[in-house]
C-alpha positions as a Markdown table, in Angstrom:
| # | Residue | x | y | z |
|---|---|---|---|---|
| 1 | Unk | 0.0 | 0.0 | 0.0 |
| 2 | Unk | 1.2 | 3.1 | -0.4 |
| 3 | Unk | 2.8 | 5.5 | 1.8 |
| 4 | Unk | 1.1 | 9.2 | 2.4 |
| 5 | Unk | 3.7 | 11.7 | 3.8 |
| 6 | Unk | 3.1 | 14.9 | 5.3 |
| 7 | Unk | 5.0 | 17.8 | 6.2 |
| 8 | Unk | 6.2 | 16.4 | 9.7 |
| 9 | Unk | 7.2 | 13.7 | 8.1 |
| 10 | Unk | 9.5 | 15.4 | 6.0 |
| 11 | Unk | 10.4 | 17.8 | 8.5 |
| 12 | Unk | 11.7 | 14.8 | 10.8 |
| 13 | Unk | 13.7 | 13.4 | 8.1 |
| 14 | Unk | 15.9 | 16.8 | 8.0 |
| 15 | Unk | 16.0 | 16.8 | 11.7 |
| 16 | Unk | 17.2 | 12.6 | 11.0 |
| 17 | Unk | 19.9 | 14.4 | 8.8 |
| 18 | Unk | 18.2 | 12.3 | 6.0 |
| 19 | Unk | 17.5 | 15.2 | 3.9 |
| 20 | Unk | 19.0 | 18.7 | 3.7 |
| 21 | Unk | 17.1 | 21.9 | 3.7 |
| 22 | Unk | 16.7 | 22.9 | 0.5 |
| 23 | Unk | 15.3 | 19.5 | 0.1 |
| 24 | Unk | 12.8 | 20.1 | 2.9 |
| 25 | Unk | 11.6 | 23.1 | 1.3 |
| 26 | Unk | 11.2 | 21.9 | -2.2 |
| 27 | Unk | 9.2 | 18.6 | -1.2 |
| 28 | Unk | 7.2 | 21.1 | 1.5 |
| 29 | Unk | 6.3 | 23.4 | -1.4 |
| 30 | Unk | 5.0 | 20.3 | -3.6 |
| 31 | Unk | 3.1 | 18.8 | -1.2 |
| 32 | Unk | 1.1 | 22.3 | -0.4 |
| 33 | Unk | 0.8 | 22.5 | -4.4 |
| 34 | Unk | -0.6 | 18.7 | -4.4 |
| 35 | Unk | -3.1 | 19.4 | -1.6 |
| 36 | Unk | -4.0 | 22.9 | -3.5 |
| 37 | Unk | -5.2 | 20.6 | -6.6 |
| 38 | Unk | -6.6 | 17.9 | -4.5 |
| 39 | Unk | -9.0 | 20.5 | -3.0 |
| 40 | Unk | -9.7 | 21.5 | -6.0 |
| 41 | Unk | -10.7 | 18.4 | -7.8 |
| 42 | Unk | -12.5 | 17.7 | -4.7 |
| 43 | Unk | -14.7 | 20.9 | -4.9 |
| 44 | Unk | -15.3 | 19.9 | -8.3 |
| 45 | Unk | -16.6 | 16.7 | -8.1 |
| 46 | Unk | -20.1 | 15.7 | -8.1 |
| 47 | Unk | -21.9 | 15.4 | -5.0 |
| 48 | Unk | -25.4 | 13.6 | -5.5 |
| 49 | Unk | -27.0 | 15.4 | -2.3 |
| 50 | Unk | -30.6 | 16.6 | -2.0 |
| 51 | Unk | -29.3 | 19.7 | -3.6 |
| 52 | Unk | -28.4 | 17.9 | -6.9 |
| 53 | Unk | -30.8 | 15.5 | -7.2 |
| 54 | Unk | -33.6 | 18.3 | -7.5 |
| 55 | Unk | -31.0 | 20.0 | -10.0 |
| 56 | Unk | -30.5 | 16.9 | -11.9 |
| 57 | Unk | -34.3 | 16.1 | -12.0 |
| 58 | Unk | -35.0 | 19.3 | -12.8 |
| 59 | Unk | -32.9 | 19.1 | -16.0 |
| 60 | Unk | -34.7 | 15.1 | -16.6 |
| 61 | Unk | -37.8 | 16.8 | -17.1 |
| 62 | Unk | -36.8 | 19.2 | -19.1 |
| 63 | Unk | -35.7 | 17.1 | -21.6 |
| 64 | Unk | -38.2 | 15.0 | -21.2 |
| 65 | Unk | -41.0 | 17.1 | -21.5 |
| 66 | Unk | -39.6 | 18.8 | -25.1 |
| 67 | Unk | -38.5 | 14.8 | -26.1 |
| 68 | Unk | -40.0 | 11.7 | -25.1 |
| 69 | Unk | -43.2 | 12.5 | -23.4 |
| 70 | Unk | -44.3 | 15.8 | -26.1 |
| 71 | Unk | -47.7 | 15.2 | -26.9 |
| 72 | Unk | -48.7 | 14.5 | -30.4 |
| 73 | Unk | -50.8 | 18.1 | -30.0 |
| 74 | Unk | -47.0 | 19.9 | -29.6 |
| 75 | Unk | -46.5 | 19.0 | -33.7 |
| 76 | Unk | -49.6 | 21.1 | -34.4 |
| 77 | Unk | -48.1 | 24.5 | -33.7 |
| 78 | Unk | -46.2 | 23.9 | -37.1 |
| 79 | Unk | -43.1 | 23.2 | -37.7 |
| 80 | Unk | -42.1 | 27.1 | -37.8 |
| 81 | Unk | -43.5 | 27.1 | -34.3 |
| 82 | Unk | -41.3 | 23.8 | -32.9 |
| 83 | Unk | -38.4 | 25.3 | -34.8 |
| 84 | Unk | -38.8 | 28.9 | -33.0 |
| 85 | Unk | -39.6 | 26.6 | -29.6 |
| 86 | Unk | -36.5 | 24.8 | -29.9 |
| 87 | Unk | -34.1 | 28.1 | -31.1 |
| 88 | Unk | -35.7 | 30.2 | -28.4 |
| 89 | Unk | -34.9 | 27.5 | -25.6 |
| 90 | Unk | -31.7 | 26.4 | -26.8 |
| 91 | Unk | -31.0 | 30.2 | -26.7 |
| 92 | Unk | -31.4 | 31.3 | -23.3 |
| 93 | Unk | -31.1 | 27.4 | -21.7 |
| 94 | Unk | -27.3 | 28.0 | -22.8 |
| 95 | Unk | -27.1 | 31.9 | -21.9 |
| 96 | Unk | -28.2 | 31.0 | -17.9 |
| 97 | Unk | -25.8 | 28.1 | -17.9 |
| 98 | Unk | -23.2 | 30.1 | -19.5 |
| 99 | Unk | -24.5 | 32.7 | -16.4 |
| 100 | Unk | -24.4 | 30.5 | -13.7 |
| 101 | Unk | -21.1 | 28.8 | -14.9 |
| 102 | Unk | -18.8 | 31.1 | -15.5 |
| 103 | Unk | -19.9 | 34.3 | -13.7 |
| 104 | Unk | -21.3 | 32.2 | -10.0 |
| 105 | Unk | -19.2 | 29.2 | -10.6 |
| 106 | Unk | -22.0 | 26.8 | -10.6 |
| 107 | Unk | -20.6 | 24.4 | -12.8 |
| 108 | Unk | -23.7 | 21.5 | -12.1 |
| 109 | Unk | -26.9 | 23.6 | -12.4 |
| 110 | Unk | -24.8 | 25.8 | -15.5 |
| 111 | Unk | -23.5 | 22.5 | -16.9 |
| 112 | Unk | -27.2 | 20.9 | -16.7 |
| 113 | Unk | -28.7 | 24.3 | -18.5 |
| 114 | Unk | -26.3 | 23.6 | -21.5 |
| 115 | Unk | -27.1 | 19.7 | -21.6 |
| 116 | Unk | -30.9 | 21.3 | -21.5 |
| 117 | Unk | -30.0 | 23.2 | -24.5 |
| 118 | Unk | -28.3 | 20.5 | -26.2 |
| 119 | Unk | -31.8 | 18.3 | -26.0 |
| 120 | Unk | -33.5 | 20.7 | -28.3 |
| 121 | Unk | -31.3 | 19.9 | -31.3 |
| 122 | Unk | -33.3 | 17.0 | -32.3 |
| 123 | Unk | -36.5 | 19.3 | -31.9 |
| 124 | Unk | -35.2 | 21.7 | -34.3 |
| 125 | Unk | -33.6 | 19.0 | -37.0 |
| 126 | Unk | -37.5 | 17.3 | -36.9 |
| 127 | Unk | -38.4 | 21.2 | -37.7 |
| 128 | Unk | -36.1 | 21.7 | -40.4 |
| 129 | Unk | -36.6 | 18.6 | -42.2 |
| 130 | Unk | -40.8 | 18.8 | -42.1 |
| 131 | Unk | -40.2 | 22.9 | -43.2 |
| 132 | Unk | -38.3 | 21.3 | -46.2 |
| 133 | Unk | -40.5 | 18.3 | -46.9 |
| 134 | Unk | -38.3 | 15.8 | -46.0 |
| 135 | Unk | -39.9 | 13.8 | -43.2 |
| 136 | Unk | -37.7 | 12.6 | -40.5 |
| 137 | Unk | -39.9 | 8.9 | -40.4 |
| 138 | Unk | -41.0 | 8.7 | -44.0 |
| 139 | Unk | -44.3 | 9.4 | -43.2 |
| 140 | Unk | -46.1 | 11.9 | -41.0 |
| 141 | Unk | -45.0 | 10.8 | -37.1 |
| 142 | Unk | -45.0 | 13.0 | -34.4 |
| 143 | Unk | -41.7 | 14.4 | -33.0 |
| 144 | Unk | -42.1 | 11.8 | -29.5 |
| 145 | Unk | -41.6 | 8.7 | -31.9 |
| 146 | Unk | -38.0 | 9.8 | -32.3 |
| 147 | Unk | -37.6 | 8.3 | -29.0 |
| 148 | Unk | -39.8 | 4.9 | -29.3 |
| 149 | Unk | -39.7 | 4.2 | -32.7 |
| 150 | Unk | -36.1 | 2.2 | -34.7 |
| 151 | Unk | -36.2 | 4.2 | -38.0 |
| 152 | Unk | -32.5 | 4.8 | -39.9 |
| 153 | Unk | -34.0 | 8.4 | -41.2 |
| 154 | Unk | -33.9 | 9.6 | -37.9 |
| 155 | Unk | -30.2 | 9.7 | -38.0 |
| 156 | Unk | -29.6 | 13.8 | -38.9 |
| 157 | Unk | -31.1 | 14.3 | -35.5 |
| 158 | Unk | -29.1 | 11.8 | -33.6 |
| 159 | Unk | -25.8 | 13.1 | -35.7 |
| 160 | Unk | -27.4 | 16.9 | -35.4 |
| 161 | Unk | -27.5 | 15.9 | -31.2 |
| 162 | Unk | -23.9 | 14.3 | -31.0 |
| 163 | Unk | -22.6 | 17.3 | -32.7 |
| 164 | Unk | -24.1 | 20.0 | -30.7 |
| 165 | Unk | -23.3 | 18.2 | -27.8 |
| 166 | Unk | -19.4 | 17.8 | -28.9 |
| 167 | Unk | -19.5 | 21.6 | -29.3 |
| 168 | Unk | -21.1 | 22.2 | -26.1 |
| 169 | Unk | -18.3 | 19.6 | -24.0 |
| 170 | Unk | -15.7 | 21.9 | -25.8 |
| 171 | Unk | -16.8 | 25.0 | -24.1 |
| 172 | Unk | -18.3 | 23.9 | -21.1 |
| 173 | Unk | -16.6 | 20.7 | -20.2 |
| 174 | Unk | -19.6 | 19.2 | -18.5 |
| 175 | Unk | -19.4 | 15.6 | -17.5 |
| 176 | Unk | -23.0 | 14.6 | -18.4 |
| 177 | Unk | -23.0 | 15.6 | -21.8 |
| 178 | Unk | -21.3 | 12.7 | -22.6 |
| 179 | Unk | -24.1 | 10.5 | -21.5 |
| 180 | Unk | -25.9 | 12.6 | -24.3 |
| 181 | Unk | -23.3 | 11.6 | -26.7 |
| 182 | Unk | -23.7 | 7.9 | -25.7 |
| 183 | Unk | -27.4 | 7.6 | -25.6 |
| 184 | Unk | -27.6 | 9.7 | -29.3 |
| 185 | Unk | -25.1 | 7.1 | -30.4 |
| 186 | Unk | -27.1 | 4.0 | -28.8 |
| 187 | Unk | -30.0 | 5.4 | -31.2 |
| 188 | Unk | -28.0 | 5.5 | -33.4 |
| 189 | Unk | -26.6 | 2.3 | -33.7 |
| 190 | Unk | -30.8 | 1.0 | -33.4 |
| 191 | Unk | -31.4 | 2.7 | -36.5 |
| 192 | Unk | -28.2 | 1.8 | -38.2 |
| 193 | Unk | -28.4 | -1.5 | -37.6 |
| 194 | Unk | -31.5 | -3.2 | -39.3 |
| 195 | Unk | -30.5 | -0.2 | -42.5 |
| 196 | Unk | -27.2 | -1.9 | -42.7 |
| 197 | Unk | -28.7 | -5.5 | -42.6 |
| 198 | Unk | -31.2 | -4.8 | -44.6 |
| 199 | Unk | -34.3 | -6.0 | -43.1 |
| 200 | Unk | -37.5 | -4.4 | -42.5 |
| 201 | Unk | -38.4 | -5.8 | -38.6 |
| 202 | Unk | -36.2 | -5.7 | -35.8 |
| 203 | Unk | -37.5 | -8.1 | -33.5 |
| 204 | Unk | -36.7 | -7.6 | -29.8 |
| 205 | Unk | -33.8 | -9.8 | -29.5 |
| 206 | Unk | -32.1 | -8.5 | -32.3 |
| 207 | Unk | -32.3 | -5.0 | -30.6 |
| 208 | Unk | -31.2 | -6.5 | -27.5 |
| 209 | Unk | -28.2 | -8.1 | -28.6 |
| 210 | Unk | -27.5 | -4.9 | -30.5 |
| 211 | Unk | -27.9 | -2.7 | -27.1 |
| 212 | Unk | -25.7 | -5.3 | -25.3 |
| 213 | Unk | -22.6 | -5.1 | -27.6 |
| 214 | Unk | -23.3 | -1.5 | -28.0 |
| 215 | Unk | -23.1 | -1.6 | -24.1 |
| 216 | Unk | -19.9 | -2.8 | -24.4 |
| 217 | Unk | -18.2 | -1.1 | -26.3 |
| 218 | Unk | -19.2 | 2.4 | -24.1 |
| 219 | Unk | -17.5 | 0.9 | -21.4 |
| 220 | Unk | -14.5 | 0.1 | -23.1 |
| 221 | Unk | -14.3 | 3.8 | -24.2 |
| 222 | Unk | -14.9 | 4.4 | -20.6 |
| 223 | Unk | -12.2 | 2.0 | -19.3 |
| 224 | Unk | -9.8 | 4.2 | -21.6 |
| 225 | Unk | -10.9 | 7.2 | -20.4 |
| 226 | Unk | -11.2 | 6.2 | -16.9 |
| 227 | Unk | -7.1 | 5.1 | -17.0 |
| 228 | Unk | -5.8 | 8.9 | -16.8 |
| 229 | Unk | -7.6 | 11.1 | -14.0 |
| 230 | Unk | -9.5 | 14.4 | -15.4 |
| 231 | Unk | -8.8 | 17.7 | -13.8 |
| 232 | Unk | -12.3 | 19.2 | -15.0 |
| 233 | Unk | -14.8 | 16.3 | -13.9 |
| 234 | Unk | -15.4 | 12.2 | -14.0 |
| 235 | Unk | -16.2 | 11.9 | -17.6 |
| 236 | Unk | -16.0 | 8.0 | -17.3 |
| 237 | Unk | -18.8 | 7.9 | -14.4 |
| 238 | Unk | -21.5 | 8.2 | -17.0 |
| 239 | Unk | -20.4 | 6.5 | -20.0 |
| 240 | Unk | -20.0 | 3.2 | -17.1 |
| 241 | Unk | -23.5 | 3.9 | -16.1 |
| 242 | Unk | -25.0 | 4.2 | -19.6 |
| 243 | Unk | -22.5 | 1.6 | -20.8 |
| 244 | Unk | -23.9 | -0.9 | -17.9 |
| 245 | Unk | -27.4 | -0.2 | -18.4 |
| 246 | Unk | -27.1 | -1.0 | -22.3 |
| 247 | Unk | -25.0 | -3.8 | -22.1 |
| 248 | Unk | -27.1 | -5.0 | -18.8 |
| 249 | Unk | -30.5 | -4.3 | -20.4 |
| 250 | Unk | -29.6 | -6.2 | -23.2 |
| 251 | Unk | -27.9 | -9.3 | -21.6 |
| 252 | Unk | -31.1 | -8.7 | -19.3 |
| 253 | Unk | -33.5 | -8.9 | -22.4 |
| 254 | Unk | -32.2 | -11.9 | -24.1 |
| 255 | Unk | -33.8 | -15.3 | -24.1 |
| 256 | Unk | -31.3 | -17.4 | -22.2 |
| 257 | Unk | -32.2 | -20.6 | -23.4 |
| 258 | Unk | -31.9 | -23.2 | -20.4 |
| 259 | Unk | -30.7 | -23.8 | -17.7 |
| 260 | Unk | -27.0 | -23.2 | -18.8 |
| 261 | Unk | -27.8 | -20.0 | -20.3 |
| 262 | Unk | -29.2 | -18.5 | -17.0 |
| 263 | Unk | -26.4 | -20.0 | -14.9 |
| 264 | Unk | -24.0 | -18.1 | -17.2 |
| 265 | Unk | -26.6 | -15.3 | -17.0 |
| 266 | Unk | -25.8 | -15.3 | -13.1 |
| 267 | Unk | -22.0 | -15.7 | -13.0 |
| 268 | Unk | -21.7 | -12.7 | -15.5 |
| 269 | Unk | -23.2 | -10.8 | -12.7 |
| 270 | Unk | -21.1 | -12.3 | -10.5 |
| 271 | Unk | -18.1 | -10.8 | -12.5 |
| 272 | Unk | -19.8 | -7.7 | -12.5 |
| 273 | Unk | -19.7 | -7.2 | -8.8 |
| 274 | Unk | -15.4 | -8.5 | -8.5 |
| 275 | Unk | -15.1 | -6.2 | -11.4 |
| 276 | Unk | -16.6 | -3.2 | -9.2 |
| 277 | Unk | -13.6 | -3.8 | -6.9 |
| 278 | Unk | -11.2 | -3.9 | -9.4 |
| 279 | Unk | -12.5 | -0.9 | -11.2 |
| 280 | Unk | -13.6 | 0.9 | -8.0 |
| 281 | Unk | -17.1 | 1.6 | -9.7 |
| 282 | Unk | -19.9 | 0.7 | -7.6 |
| 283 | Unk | -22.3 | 0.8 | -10.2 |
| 284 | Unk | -20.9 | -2.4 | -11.5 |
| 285 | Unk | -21.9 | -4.0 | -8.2 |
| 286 | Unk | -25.3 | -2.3 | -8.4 |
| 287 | Unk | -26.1 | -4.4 | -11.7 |
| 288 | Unk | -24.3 | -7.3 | -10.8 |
| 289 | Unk | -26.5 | -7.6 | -7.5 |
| 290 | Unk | -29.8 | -6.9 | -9.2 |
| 291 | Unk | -28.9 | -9.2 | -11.7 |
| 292 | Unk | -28.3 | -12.3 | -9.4 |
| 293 | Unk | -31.1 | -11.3 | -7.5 |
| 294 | Unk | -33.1 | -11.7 | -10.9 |
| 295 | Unk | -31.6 | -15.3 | -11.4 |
| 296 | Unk | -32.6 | -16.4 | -7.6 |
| 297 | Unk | -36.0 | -15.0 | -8.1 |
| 298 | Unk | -36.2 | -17.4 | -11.5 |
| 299 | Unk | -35.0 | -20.5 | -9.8 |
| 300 | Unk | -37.8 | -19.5 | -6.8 |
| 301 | Unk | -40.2 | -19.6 | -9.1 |
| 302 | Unk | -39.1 | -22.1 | -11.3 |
| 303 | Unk | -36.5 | -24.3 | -10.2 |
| 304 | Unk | -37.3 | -24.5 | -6.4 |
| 305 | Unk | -40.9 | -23.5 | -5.9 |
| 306 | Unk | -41.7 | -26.9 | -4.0 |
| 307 | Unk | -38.5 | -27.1 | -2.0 |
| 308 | Unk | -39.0 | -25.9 | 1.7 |
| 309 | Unk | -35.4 | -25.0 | 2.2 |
| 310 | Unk | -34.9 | -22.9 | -0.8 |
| 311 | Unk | -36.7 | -19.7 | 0.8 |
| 312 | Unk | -34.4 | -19.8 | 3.7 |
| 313 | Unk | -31.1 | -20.5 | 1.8 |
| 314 | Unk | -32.5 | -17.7 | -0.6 |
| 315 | Unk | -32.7 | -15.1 | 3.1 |
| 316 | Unk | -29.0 | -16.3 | 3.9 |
| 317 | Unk | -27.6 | -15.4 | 0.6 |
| 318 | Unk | -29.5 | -11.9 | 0.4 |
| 319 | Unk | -28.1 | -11.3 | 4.2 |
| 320 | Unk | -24.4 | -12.1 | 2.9 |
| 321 | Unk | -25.4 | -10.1 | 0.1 |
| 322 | Unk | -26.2 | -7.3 | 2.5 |
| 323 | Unk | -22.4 | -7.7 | 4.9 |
| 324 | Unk | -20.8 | -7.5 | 1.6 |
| 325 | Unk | -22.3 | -4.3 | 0.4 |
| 326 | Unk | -21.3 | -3.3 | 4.4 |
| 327 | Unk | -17.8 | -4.9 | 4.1 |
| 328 | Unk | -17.2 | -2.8 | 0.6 |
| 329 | Unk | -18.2 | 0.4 | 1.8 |
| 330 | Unk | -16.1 | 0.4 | 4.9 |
| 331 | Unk | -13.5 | -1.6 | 3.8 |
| 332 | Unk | -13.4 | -0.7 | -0.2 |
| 333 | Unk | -10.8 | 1.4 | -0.4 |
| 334 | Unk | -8.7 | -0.4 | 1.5 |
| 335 | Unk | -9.5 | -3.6 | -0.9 |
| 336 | Unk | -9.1 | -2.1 | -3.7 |
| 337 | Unk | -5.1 | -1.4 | -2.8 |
| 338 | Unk | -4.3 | -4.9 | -1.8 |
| 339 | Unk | -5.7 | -6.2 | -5.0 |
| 340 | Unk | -3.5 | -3.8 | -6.6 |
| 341 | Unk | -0.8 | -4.7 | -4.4 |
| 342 | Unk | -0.9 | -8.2 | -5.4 |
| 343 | Unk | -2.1 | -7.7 | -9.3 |
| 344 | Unk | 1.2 | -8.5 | -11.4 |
| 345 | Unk | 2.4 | -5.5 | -13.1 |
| 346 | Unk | 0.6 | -5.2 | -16.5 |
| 347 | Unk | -2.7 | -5.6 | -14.8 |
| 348 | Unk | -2.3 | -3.1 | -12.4 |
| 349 | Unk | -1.6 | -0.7 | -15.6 |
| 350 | Unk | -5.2 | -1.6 | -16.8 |
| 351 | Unk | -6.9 | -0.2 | -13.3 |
| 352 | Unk | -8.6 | 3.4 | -13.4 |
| 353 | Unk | -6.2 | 6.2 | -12.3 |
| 354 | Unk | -8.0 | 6.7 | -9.1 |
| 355 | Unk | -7.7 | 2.8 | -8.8 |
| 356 | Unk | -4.0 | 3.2 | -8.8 |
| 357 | Unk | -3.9 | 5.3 | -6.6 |
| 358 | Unk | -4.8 | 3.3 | -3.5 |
| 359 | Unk | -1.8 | 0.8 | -4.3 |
């Protein structure tokens, strides 16, 4: 594990002799500058209080209400009307974030402004294309299907969305807007996907395995990202969360088969959670749990539903289930630097850079 140092420290080793002065002051002057940035990165990151869980709901709706839950009555202002909606909200969305980021130094309420912004580019692609005849769906559909229905002509607003969205991390570098990056590109790939095979339907499995390889591939991207630390914010947290809940949806979705396919089902969730302490992401326990709480609820149901024993050996598994999650939380930080005490070399390159840190 690794050592920590402080200025005593130091200061006794020039008292041992062991160092000379000018030593001592240049190793006192770098540890002040280290704790300077480490309060800084600190008062940066996200805290998911009260405080920003009605900030970050706040901004949910928002896009909600101008995406997936607009009424099929909002497409009968006209599409001049959506198009000056979606200008006009873009417009002073990103003038109170750019308010409240730069001149208060709110960075998660400005930040979550811009994102809000950035959700109306899809509005005003829909209103562009209808203005110019070319319907976004090949037939009249109201702007809400964008978000239910797998058609490849909706891909100008998923590219329109990735690009403003780009543009908007470049001058506010805002963690969750690449979370709207990854869920514009998991449209994308729905709608790519049956184009580029050619077919017509694309049953529920297919879209499944689809969102499951699309899953992982986001947290690859987020493995990479998540192996140098960021001065300006966690952009890895969300890609693993959005990463996870495609590629755990998915996995989630699929017909198993039998009894094999479920086990394997199981012990991939199993992986999940050790890969949680190797990652030091707790959302990869979070899925993991929840999925092998899915597969002992099928074998309750299915496997076991006559056996008397079964309910209590089901209590004694979710109550070690329950001193892990206490063991992880007191103890995880602590875990997570043996293992990278005792990981050879080249693995311990492939941990997070805030994994690395603890050993």
């Amino acid at each position: 594990m690794k050592s920590r140092f402080t200025i005593d420290d130091i200061a006794a080793a020039r008292d041992a002799g062991a160092i000379d002065a000018t030593t001592f002051e240049r190793l006192s002057q770098f540890l002040v500058s280290q704790r300077i940035v480490a309060t800084q990165a600190a008062s940066q990151a996200p805290r998911y209080d009260f405080v920003n869980l009605l900030w970050y709901a706040g901004a949910l709706i928002v896009l909600s209400a101008m995406g997936l839950f607009s009424t099929t009555a909002f497409g009968f202002w006209g599409d001049k009307a959506l198009l000056a909606t979606a200008i006009v909200y873009a417009a002073l969305f990103t003038l109170a974030g750019a308010y409240l980021w730069r001149k208060r130094g709110l960075r998660t309420p400005g930040g979550l402004l811009v994102a809000c912004a950035v959700g109306m580019a899809p509005l005003a692609i829909f209103a562009l294309q209808s203005m110019f005849g070319v319907s976004p769906a090949g037939e009249a559909r109201p702007y809400g299907d964008f978000y239910v229905w797998v058609k490849s002509s909706w891909l100008p607003m998923e590219i329109g969305t990735i690009v403003a969205a780009c543009v908007a991390l470049l001058a506010f570098p805002f963690p969750f807007l690449v979370m709207i990056i990854a869920f514009s590109l998991w449209f994308m790939s729905m709608d790519l996907t049956p184009w580029l095979m050619g077919v017509q339907e694309f049953s529920w499995d297919q879209r499944a395995t689809v969102s499951m390889y699309f899953g992982l591939a986001v947290l690859a991207v987020a493995w990479l990202i998540d192996l140098k630390r960021w001065r300006n914010g966690d952009f890895a947290f969300w890609l693993h969360l959005f990463g996870l809940m495609a590629f755990w949806g998915g996995l989630t979705s699929q017909n198993s088969g039998g009894e094999l396919g479920k086990a394997l089902y199981c012990a991939i969730n199993v992986g999940l959670i050790f890969l949680s302490v190797f990652l030091m992401r707790r959302a990869y326990a979070v899925f993991g749990a929840i999925g092998v709480t899915t597969y002992l609820g099928y074998l309750a149901s299915s496997v076991f539903q006559d056996s008397i024993l079964f309910p209590f050996a089901l209590s004694g598994i979710g109550v070690l289930l329950i001193v892990f999650g206490l063991l992880f939380h007191r103890y995880g930080a602590a875990m997570g630097a043996e293992i990278g005490e005792l990981l050879p070399s080249h693995l311990r390159g492939l941990r997070p850079a805030h994994a690395r840190e603890l050993g």
